[in-house]
C-alpha positions as CSV (number, residue, x, y, z in Angstrom):
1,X,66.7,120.5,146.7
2,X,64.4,122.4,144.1
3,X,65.1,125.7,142.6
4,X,62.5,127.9,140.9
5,X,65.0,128.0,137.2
6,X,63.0,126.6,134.7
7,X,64.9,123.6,132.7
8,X,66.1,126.0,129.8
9,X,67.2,128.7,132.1
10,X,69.3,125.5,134.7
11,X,70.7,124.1,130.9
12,X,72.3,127.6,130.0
13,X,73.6,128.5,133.3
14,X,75.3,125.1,133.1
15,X,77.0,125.5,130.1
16,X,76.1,122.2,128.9
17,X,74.1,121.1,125.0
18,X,70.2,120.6,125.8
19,X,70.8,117.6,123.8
20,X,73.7,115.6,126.6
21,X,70.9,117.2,129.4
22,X,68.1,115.1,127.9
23,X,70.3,112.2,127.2
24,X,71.4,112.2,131.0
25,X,67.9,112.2,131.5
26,X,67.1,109.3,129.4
27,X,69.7,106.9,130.8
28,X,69.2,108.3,134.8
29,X,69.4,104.8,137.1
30,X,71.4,102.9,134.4
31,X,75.1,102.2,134.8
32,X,77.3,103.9,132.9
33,X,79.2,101.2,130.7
34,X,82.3,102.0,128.0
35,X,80.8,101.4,124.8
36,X,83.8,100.1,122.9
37,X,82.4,97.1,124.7
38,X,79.0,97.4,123.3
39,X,78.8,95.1,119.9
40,X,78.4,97.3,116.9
41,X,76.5,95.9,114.0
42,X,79.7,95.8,111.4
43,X,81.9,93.7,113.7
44,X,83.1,90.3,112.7
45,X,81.0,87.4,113.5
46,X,81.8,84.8,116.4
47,X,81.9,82.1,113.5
48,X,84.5,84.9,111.5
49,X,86.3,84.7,114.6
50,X,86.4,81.1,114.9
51,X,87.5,80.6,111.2
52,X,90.3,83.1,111.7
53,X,91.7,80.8,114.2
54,X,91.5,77.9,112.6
55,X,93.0,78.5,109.9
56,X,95.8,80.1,111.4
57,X,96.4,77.3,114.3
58,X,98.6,74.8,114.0
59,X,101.3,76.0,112.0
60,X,103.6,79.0,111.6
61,X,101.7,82.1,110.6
62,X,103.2,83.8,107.2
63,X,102.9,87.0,108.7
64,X,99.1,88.6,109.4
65,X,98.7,90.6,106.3
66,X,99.8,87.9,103.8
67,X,97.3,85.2,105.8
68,X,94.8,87.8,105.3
69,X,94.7,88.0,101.5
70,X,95.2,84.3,101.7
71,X,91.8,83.8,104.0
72,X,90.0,87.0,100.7
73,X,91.4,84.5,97.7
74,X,90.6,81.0,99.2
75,X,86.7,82.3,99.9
76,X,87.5,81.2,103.7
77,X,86.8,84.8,105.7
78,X,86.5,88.4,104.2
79,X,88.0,90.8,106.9
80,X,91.0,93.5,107.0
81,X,94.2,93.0,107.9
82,X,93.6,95.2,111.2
83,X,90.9,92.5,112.5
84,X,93.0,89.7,111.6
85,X,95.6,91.5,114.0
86,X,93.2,91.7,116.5
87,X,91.4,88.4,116.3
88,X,95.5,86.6,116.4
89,X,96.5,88.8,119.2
90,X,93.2,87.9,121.8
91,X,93.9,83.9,120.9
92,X,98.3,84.3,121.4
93,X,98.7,83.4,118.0
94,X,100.9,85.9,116.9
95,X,104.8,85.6,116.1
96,X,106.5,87.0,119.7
97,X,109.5,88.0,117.3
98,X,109.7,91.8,116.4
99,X,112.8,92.5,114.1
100,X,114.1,95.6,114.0
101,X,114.1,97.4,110.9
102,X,116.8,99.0,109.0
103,X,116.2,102.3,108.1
104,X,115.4,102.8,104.5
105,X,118.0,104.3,101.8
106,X,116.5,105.8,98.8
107,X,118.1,104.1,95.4
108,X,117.5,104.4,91.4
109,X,113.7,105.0,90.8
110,X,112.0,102.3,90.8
111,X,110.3,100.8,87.8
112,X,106.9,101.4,86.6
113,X,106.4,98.7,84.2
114,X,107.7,95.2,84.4
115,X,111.0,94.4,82.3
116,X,111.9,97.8,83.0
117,X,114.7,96.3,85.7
118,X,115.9,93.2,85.5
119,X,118.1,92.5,88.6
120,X,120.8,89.9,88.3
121,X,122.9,88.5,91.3
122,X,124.9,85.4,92.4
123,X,124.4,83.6,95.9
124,X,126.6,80.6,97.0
125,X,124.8,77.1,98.4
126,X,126.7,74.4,99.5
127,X,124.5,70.9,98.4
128,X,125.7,67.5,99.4
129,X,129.2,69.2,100.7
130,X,129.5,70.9,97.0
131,X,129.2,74.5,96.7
132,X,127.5,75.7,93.8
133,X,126.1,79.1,92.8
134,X,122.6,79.9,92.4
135,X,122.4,83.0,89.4
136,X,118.7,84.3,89.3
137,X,117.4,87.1,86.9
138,X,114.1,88.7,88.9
139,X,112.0,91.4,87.3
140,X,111.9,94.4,89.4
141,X,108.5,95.7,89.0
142,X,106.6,92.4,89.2
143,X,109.3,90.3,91.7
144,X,108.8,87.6,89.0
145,X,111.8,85.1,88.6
146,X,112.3,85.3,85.0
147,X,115.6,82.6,85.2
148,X,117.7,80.8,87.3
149,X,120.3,78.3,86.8
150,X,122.4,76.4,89.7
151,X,125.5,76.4,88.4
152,X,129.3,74.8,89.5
153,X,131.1,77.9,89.0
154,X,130.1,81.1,88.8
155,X,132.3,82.8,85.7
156,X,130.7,85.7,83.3
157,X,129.7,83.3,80.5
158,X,127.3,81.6,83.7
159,X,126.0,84.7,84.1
160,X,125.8,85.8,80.4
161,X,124.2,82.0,79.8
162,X,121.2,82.5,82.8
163,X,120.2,85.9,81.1
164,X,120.1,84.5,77.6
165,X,117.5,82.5,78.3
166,X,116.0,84.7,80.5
167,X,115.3,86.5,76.9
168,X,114.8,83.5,75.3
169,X,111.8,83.3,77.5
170,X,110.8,87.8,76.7
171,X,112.3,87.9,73.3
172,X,110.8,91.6,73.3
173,X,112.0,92.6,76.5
174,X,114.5,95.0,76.5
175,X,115.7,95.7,79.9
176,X,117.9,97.6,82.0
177,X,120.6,94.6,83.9
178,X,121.1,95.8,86.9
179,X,124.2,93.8,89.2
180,X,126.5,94.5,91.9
181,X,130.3,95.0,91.2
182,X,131.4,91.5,91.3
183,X,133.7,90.6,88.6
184,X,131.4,88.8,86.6
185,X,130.0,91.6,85.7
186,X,132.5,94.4,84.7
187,X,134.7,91.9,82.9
188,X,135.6,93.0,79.3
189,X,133.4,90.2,78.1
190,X,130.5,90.9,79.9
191,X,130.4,93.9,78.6
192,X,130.5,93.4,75.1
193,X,127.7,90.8,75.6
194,X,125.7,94.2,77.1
195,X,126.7,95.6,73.7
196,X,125.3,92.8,71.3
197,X,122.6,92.5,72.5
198,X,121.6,96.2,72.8
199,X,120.8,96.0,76.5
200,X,121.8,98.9,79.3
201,X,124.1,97.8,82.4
202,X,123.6,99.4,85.8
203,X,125.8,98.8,88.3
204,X,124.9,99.2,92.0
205,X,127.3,102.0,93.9
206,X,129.8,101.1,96.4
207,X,129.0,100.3,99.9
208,X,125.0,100.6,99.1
209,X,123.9,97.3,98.1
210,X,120.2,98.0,98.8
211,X,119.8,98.9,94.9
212,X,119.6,95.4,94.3
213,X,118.1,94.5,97.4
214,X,115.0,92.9,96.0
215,X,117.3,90.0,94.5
216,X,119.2,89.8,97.7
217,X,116.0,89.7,99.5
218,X,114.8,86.9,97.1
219,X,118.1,84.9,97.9
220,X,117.0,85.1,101.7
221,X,113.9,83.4,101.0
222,X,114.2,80.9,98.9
223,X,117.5,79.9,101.7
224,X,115.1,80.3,104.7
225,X,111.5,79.1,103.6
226,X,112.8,75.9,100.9
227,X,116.8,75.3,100.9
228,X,117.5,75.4,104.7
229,X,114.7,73.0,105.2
230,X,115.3,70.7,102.7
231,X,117.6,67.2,102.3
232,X,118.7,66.3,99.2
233,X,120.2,63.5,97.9
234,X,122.1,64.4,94.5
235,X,122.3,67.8,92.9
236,X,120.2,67.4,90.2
237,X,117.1,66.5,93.2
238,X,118.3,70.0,94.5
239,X,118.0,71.4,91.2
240,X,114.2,70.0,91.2
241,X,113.6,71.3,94.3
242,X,115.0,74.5,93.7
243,X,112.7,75.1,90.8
244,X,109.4,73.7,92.4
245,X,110.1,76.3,94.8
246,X,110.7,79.2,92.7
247,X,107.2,77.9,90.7
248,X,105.4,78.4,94.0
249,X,107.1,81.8,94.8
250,X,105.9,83.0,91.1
251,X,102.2,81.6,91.0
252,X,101.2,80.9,94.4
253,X,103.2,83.0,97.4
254,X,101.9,86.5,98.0
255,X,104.4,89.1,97.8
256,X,104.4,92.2,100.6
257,X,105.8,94.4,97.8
258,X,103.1,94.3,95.5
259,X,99.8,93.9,97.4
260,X,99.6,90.9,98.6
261,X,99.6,89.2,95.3
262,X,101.8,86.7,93.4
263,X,104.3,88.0,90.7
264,X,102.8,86.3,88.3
265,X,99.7,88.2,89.0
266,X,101.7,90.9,88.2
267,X,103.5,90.1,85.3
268,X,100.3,89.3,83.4
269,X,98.8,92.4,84.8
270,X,96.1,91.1,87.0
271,X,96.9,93.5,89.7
272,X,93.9,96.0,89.4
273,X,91.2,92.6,88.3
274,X,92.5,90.8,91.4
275,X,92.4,93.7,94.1
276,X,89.0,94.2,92.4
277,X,87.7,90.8,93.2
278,X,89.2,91.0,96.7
279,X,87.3,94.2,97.7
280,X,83.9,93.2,96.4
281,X,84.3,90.0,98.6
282,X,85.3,92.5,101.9
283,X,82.3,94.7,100.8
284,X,79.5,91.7,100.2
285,X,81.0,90.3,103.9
286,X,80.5,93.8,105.2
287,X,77.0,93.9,104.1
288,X,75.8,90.3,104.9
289,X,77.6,90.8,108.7
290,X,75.1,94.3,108.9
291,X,72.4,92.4,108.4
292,X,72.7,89.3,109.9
293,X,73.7,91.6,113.3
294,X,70.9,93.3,112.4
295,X,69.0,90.7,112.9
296,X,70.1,89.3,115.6
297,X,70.1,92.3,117.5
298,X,66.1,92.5,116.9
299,X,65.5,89.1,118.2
């Protein structure tokens, strides 16, 4: 049925833009289609996505993010953590595990520059039937294991001897020791040690342990990614393996905490050189993908 309205006067007394009117008019006897579905030139390449997957195949993912920044620094795939998501989710490849999350106490301010906080805590392990006591001295800023020593008992001079040569190792380091409550550290000794050597003890408050909570979360690692999953066969082979592991943790295993990079990367302040590096490789694989879609899409 015709009507004698021109096509400005019908537009108006529709109430609809000139511009959607024309655009109906351009795509009248095509299907309508969603266009989430349409490829768009800055998506990931099917070779991106097949790299994705096999790297992560075969083997326990370390969680999504930290295999990103793995993929940026080893030159394999320059993406975001959001595709990586995506890409693990379509192929099943993601842990089915979902932890709940405790929520969040606020503590002391945090440290801005490394040696500010040096966090000192005790954790038992029981090698070969033996318990001994791992004492670690971690940096709070950088998560960098400045000491540890596995020890057979765990008195104040243990604890006094682990952050000596933690100093040994930062003669001009100067930091605040931060502990829990445990006896080793608000003996009358201990404290005078604090005193000699010109150094500010912080204890954590009662019943809220998450002050130190970066140590503790330390402890839980090194137990469930290295001691759990390890045999040994004389203490001084757990004492090797203990300290391989805690090399890797400070040079090679990216951290959640502090971008996705290694304390060590922090320590030495590499942070802003080494997020650098990684966001000029996700903007070069931006602009090559453009263009080779680009490409593509005219052929």
């Amino acid at each position: 049925m015709r009507t004698n309205l021109k096509k400005r006067e019908l537009i108006k007394w529709l109430r609809i833009p000139r511009s959607r009117y024309y655009d109906w008019k351009k795509r009248q006897g095509i299907p309508n289609h969603y266009n989430g579905q349409i490829p768009k030139s800055h998506w990931i390449l099917p070779e991106e996505e097949r790299l994705i997957v096999n790297y992560c195949s075969g083997r326990l993912i370390d969680g999504y993010r930290r295999e990103t920044y793995k993929m940026i620094d080893e030159n394999v795939v320059a993406v975001s953590p959001s595709t990586v998501y995506r890409v693990l989710k379509k192929h099943g490849l993601l842990n089915r595990w979902n932890p709940k999350k405790e929520p969040s106490r606020k503590g002391f301010i945090q440290p801005l520059r490394v040696h500010d906080h040096w966090h000192v805590d005790i954790s038992y392990l029981n090698v070969l039937g033996t318990f001994l006591f791992l004492i670690t001295v971690l940096d709070g800023a950088s998560r960098y294991v400045v000491h540890h020593e596995l020890r057979s008992s765990m008195t104040g001079y243990d604890v006094e001897l682990t952050i000596e040569k933690a100093l040994e190792k930062f003669p001009e380091a100067r930091p605040r020791i931060i502990s829990d409550n445990g006896s080793q550290f608000t003996g009358k000794e201990f404290k005078e040690y604090m005193k000699q050597k010109g150094l500010n003890h912080v204890r954590t408050s009662v019943a809220h342990p998450q002050s130190n909570g970066k140590l503790e979360r330390f402890h839980g690692t090194i137990k469930q990614e290295s001691i759990r999953k390890k045999s040994y066969v004389s203490i001084e082979d757990a004492r090797e393996q203990i300290n391989d592991y805690i090399t890797y943790y400070n040079t090679k295993r990216l951290h959640s905490a502090i971008y996705y990079l290694t304390p060590e990367d922090v320590l030495l302040g590499r942070t802003e050189e080494r997020l650098k590096k990684r966001q000029q490789k996700l903007d070069a694989a931006r602009a090559y993908r453009l263009k080779l879609n680009q490409e593509r899409n005219v052929a």
